[in-house]
Each structure stands twice: as structure tokens, then as C-alpha cells.
C-alpha positions as CSV (number, residue, x, y, z in Angstrom):
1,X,0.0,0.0,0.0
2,X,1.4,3.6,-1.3
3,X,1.1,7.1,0.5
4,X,2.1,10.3,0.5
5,X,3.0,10.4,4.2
6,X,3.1,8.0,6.8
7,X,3.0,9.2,10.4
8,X,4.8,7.5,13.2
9,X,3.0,8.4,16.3
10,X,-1.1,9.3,16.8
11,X,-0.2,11.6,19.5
12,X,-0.6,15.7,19.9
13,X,1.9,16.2,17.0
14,X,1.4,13.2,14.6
15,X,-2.7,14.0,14.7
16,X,-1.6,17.8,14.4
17,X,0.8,17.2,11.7
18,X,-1.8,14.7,9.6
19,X,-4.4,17.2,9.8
20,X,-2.4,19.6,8.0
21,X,-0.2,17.7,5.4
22,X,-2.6,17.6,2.4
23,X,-3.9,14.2,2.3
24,X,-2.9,10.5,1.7
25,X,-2.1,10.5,4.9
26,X,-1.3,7.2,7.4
27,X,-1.4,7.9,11.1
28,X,0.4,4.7,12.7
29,X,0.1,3.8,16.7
30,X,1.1,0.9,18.3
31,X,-1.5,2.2,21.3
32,X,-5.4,1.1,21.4
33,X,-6.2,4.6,20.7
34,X,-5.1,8.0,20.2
35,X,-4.1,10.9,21.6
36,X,-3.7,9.3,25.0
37,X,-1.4,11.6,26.7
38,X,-3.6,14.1,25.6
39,X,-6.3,12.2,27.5
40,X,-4.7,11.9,30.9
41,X,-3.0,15.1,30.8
42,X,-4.5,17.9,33.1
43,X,-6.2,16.1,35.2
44,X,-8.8,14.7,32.7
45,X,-9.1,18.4,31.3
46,X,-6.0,18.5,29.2
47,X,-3.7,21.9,29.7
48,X,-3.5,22.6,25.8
49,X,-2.1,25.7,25.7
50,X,-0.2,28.7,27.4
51,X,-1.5,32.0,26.9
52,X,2.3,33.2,27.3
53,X,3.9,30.9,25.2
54,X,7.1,31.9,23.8
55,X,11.0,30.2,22.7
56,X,11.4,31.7,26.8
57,X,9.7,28.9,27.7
58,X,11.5,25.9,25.8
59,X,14.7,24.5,26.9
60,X,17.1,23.3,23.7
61,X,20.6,23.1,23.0
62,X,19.6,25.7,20.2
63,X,17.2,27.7,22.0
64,X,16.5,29.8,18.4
65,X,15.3,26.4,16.9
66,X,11.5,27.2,18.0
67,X,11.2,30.5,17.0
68,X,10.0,29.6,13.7
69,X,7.5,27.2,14.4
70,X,6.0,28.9,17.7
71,X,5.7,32.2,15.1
72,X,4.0,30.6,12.6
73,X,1.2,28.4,14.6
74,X,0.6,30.5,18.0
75,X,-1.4,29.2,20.7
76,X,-3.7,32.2,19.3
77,X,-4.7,30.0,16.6
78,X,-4.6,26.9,18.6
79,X,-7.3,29.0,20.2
80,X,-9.0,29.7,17.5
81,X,-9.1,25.6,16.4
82,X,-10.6,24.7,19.9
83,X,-13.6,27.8,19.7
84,X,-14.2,27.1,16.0
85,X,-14.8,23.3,17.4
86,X,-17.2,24.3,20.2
87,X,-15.1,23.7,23.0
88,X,-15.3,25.4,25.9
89,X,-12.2,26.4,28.1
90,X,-10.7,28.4,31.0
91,X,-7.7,30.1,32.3
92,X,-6.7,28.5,35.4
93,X,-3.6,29.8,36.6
94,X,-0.2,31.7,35.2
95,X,-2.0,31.5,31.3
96,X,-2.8,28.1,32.0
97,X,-5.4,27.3,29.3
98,X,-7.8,23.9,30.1
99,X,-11.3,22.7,29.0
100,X,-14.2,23.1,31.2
101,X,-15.7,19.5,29.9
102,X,-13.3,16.7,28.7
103,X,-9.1,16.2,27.6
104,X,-10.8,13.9,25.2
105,X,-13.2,16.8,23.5
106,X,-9.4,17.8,22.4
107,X,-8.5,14.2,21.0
108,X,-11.8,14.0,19.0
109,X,-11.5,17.5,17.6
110,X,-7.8,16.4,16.2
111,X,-9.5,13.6,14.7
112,X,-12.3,15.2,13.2
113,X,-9.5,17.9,11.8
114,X,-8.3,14.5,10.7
115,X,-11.3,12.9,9.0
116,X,-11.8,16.3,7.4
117,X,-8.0,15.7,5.5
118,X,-9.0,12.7,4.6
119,X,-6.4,11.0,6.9
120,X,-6.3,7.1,7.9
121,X,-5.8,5.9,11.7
122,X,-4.4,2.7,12.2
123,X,-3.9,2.1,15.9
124,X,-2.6,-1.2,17.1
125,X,0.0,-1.3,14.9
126,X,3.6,-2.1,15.1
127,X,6.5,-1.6,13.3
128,X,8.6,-4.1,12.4
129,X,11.0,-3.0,9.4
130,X,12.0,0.9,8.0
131,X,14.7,1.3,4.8
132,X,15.0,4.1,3.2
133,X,14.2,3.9,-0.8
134,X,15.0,6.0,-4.1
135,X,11.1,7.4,-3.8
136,X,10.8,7.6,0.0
137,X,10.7,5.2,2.5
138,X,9.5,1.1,3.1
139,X,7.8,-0.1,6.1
140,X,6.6,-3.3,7.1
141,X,4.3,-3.1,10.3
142,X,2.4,-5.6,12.1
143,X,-1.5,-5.3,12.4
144,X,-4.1,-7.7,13.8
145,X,-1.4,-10.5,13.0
146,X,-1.0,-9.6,10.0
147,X,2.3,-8.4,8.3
148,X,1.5,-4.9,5.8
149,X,3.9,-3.4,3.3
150,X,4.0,-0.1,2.9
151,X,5.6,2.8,1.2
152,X,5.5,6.4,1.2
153,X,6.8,9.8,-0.1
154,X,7.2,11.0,3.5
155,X,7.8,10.0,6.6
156,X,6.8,11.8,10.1
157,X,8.1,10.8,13.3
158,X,6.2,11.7,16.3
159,X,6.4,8.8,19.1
160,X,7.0,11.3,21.5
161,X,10.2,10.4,24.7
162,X,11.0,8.3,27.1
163,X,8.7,10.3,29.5
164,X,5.5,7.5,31.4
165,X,6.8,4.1,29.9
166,X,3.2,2.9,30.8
167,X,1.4,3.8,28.6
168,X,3.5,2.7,26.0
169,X,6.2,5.3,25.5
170,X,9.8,3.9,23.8
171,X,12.7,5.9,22.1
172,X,11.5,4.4,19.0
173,X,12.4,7.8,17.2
174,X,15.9,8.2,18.3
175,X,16.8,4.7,17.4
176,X,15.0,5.7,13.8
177,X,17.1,9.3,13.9
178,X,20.0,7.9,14.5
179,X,19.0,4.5,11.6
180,X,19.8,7.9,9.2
181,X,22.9,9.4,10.6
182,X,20.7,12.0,13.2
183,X,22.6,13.0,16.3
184,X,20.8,12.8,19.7
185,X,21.3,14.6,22.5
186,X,21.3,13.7,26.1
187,X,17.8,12.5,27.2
188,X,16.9,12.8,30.7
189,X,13.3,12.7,32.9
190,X,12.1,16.6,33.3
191,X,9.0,18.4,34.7
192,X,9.4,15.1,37.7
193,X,9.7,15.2,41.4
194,X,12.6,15.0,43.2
195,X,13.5,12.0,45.7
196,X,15.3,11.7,48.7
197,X,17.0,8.2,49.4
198,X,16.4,8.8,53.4
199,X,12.9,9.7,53.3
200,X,12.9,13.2,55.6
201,X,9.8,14.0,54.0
202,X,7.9,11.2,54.8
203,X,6.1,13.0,57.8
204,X,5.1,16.2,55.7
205,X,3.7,13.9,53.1
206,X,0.6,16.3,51.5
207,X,1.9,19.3,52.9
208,X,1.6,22.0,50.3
209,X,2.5,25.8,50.3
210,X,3.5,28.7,48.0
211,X,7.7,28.7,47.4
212,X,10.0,30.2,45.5
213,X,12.6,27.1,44.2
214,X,15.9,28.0,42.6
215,X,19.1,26.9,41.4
216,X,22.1,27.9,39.6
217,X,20.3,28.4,36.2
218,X,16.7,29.0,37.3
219,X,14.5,29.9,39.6
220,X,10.3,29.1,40.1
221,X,7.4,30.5,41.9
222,X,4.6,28.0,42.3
223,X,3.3,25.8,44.5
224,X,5.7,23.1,46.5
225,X,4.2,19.3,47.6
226,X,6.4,17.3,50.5
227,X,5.2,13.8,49.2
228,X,6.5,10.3,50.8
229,X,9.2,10.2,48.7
230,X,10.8,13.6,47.8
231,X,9.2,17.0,46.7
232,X,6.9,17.7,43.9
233,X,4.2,20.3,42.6
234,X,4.9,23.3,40.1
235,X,8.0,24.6,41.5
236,X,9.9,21.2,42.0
237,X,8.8,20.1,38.1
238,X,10.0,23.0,36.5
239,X,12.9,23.4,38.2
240,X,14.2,19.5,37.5
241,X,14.7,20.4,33.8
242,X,17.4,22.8,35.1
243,X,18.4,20.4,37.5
244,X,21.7,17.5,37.5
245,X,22.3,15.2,39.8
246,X,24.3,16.2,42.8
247,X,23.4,19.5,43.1
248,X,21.8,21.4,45.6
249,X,18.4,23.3,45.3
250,X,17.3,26.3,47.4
251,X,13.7,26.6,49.0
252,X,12.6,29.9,49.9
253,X,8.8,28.9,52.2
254,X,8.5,32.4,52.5
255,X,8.5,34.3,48.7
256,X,6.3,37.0,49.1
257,X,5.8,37.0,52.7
258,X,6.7,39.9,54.9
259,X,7.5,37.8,57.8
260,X,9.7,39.5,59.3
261,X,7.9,42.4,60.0
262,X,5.1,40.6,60.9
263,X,7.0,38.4,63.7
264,X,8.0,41.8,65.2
265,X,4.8,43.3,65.3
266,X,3.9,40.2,67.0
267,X,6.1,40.4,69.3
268,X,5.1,44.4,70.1
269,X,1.2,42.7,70.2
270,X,1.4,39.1,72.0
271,X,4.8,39.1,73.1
272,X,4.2,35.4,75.3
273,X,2.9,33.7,72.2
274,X,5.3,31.2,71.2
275,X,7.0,31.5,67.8
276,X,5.7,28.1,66.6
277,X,2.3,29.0,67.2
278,X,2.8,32.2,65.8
279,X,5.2,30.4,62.9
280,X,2.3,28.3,62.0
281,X,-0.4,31.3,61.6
282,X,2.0,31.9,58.3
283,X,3.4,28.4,57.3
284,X,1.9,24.5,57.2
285,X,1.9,23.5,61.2
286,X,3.3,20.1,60.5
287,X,6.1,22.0,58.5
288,X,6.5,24.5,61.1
289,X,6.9,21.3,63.7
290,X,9.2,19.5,61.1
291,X,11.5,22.6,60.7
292,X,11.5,23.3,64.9
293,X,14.1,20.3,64.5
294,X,16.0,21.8,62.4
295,X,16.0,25.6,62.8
296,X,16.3,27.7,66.1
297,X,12.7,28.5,66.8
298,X,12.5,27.7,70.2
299,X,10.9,30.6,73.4
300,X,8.5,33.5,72.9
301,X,8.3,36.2,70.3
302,X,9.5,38.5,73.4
303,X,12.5,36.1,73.6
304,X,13.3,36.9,69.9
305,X,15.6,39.5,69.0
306,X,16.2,40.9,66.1
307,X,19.2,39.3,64.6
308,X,17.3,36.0,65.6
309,X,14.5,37.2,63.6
310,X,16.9,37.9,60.9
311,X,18.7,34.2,61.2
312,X,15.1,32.4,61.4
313,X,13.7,34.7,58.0
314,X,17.3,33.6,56.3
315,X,16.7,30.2,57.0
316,X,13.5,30.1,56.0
317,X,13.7,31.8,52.4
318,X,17.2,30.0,52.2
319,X,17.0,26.7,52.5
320,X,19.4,24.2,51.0
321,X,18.9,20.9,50.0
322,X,20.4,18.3,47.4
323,X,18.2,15.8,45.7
324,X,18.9,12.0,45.7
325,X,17.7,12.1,42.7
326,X,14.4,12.1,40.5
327,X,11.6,9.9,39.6
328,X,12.7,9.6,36.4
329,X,10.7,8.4,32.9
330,X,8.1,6.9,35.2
331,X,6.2,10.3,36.3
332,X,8.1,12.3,34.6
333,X,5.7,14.8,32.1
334,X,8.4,15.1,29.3
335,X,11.8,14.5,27.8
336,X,14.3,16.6,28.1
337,X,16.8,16.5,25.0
338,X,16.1,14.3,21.8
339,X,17.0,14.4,18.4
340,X,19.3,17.1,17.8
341,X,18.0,20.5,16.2
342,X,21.4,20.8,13.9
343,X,20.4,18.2,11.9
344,X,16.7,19.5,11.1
345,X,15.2,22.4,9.3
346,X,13.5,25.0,12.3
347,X,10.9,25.7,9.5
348,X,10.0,22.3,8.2
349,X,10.9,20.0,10.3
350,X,12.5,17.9,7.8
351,X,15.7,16.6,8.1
352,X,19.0,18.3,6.3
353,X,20.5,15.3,5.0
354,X,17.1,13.1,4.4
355,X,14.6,14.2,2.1
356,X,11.1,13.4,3.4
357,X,12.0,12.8,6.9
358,X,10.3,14.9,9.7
359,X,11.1,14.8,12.9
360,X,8.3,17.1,15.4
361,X,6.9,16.7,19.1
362,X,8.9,15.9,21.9
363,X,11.1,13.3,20.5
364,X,12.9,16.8,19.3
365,X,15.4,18.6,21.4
366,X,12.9,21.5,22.2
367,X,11.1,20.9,26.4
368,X,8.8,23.1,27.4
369,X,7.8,24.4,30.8
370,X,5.0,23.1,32.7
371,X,1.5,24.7,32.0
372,X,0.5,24.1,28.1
373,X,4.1,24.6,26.3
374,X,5.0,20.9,25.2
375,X,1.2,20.6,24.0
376,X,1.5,24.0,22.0
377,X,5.2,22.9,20.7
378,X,3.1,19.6,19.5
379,X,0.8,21.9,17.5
380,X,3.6,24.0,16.0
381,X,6.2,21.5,15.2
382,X,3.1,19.6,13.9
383,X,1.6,21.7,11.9
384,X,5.2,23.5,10.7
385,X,5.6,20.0,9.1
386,X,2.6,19.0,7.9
387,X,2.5,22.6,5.8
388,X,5.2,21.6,4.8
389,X,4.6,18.5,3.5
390,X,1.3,19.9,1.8
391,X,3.3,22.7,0.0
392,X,6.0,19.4,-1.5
């Protein structure tokens, strides 16, 4: 069986990408049905855009590579898509855009975009075999038992990363990038919590708060989560894709909080009150009793001088810690690195040195942040090659 393009992947991109690219188009999945990050993502009401979204926002080893792309498909016309489909939506936090029904009202408009293009969907499908030929490229892939050949004029590749190996996720498209001479940069687990080997946390275990987490490179203001095993919420995911093993994090409890001023009008007002209790009007009390252990918080607020006050307010908006490490692929939201930018077109998509191949999604070298980038770099890189393809 001939086609123009064959898509590897029915994810965000692939679906994006087949709505787009003119027809005669295969969308390939070894999954039982599409779009299933899209699905699970946001809770069940899929984050699928950023109302700030920007190259700002992307990590890459070329961070000008998704300029191009971003510029010509905005999450303004992403927008656009999702109202022109009847869906309704909401602003949640920080340009956080979700639906107010269903993540899967998102998967069935991609499909209809889909249907509309005249684009086939083959989902429990495998493939077994990919060589490269004078016209294009040969696949044979595995379907209901049964062994297909096929061959096509283009070839997308959009399995995604590494990132939530349950539900199917393999570096199928590095080992194909690299199959035809594509360098790949180093992959590692991002926007996922971070673990400590000796379990400290284990007390404060759905403790939650407003922090400020930085590093050397970066630095977050969103919410923090003390789970069983590490830290996690907002601030700890974004700041993991700026994070390497060994290295120390700081944790500021106290980012917009004028606590020091407040403890010493305390102490003017209710000088016997005891700087716990008056600790934990301000902070989580279980965090307040964890820290007691750790910082000196001990007496009255009338027993508090002002350099104490000082020491207590740098401890709190200073606090160092180093990561055992992360949870890796298995929670993590994304892949950070992929196949390297050098060797594609930031306009295309397609690769230098291989006529027809397209490489878009995540299993590029471009992460977003947290909050609706890595769906809206699926829509851009998607429909950047899928343009293309239609324009051939």
C-alpha cells in the first residue's frame, strides 16, 4: 500500500501534523487509541495551551530552533481551532489554558480535523521494518497478525520520549534518527519530582504551600508538595529540567511573605505567644513542627531578638537541599533533549541530509515548561511540518 505520508506516532503532533499535510495520509500507533497523553493530561481536562507561550519557555541546545515554528502556529490560533470546534475552556492559573468538559473533547476534535483531511488511523499497529528507498521510505508493520507493506513519499516521526513508559512510551524515534545518521542529544526525565534516598519527608507527606525554588540556572514561583518520597508540585517540576544530579536546590517557604515584619509586630502585640504557634499562623503546622528540629525556633516572640529574627527569616527563604535524585521516565511529564535541532530544518521540520523525513513533538530537542508549552510545541512543530509536506 502507497502514500504520500506515513505518520509514526497518533499523539498531539502526529494527529496535528496529519491534519495539515494535504492528504494521503497514514497515522500509525502501536497504542489502542489516540491521543492518550492528551487524554490523561491535566487532570482529565487537558492543559493545551499557554496563553504566554514563547522560545522563553522551551529549553534546547539551540534555543532559536523554536522560534520559527512557535511564530507561525501560535497558541492564538490553537485558540482559534478549539472555539471554531465548540469547546469550551478556562484560564486556570499563570496563562494556564484547560477545558471546562473533557481532555478527550481535544482528542476528538484532532481527529475530526483528521477525517476532514481525509487522513487514515491505524492504531494497534507495530512496526517491524523501515529502509530508506529511491522514492521515500518502506515499512513493514504488524497489524491484527497480520504483516503490511508499505511505502511512502514522507515519513513523520512523532512517538513522542521516554517520558511515562506505561502507557507505552519507547525511544523508537531516536533509534529511527539515529538508523539515518541524526545525532541525539542527552535524554533525561524533566518536569518530575525529586527523591530523597532517606525519606525526611515522609512525615510532611501532602503538605503544600507557596515557594519560590531556585538553582544555579533558574528559579520558580509556584506551589511546593512534600510527598512520601521527595518533593513535587509546580515549583519542583519546572525546576528538574534545570536540574543534574548532585546538586543542591534552594527553597525559599517564605517568597512573598513579609515575615519579618510581621513576627516583630507580633512580638510588640502578643509578646508570650510562642514562635511556633505564631510560625504556623504563616506556614503549614506540621512543616512548622518538622523545621522546629531543624532551625532555632524555640521561646516566645519576646524572647526573639532581632538578629534571631533575621537568622530564622534567612533560614526560611534559604534553605538548601540536594536531591537524591528524581523519579525519572516513570512520572516524569516530558523528555528533556532528543534528536538534535542541527540536523533539522527549524521551518520544516524535515531533516538536512534526508529528504522526506520529519522529525516534530517531543522526540525533538525543544522541552517546554509546565502549564501548556510541550502541548503547543506539539501543534507548531506539527503543523510547521505538515505545511510543509502539503506545500512538496
Amino acid at each position: 500500500m502507497d502514500f504520500e505520508t506515513i505518520i509514526l506516532g497518533a499523539g498531539a503532533a502526529g494527529m496535528m501534523c496529519a491534519a495539515h499535510c494535504g492528504g494521503q495520509a497514514l497515522v500509525i500507533d502501536h497504542a489502542k487509541a489516540p491521543g492518550e497523553k492528551i487524554r490523561i493530561s491535566g487532570g482529565g481536562r487537558c492543559n493545551f495551551t499557554n496563553m504566554y507561550a514563547g522560545p522563553g519557555n522551551f529549553l534546547s541546545q539551540n534555543p532559536h530552533f523554536s522560534k520559527s515554528a512557535l511564530a507561525r502556529y501560535t497558541q492564538w490560533d490553537f485558540i482559534e481551532l478549539v472555539d471554531r470546534h465548540g469547546i469550551a475552556w478556562h484560564e486556570k492559573t499563570l496563562g494556564q489554558l484547560f477545558c471546562d468538559g473533557s481532555s478527550k473533547q481535544i482528542v476528538q476534535m484532532l481527529l475530526n480535523e483528521m477525517v476532514k483531511a481525509e487522513a487514515e488511523l491505524w492504531v494497534q499497529t507495530s512496526l517491524r521494518n523501515l529502509r530508506k528507498t529511491e522514492s521515500g521510505f518502506a515499512l513493514d508493520v504488524e497489524s491484527d497478525g497480520k504483516h503490511i507493506p508499505l511505502t511512502c513519499r514522507n515519513l513523520v516521526l512523532a512517538t513522542g520520549g521516554k517520558s511515562i513508559p506505561k502507557m507505552g512510551a519507547t525511544g523508537l524515534a531516536y533509534d529511527i534518527a539515529q538508523q539515518f545518521g541524526l545525532q541525539i542529544t542527552e535524554t533525561r526525565a524533566a518536569l518530575v519530582p525529586f527523591t530523597f534516598s532517606d525519606g525526611r519527608f515522609k512525615d510532611l507527606s501532602g503538605v503544600s504551600l507557596p515557594a519560590r525554588l531556585s538553582n544555579e540556572r533558574s528559579s520558580f514561583d509556584e506551589a511546593l508538595l512534600f510527598t512520601h518520597r521527595g518533593l513535587s508540585g509546580p515549583s519542583v517540576l519546572q525546576l528538574s529540567s534545570y536540574w543534574r544530579e548532585g546538586e543542591a536546590i534552594w527553597v525559599n517557604l517564605i517568597p512573598d511573605l513579609p515575615l519579618y515584619d510581621l513576627l516583630r509586630d507580633q512580638r510588640q502585640a502578643v509578646g508570650r505567644k510562642a514562635l511556633t504557634t505564631e510560625l504556623a499562623r504563616h506556614l503549614p503546622t506540621r512543616l512548622v513542627e518538622y523545621l522546629a528540629h531543624h532551625i532555632p525556633m524555640k521561646g516566645n516572640l519576646a524572647d526573639q531578638s532581632d538578629t534571631a529574627l533575621s537568622e530564622l527569616i534567612a533560614a526560611l527563604s534559604n534553605w538548601r537541599l540536594t536531591p537524591s535524585g528524581t523519579e525519572g521516565y516513570r512520572t516524569a511529564e516530558v523528555t528533556l533533549g532528543g534528536i538534535d535541532t542541527d540536523g533539522l530544518s527549524s521551518k520544516t521540520m524535515e531533516a538536512r541530509d534526508v529528504p522526506g523525513l520529519y522529525v516534530i513533538g517531543e522526540a525533538v530537542d525543544v522541552t517546554g515548561w509546565l502549564g501548556g508549552y510541550n502541548f503547543q510545541w506539539a501543534w507548531s512543530s506539527g503543523h510547521a511540518a505538515g505545511s510543509a509536506i502539503a506545500s512538496r
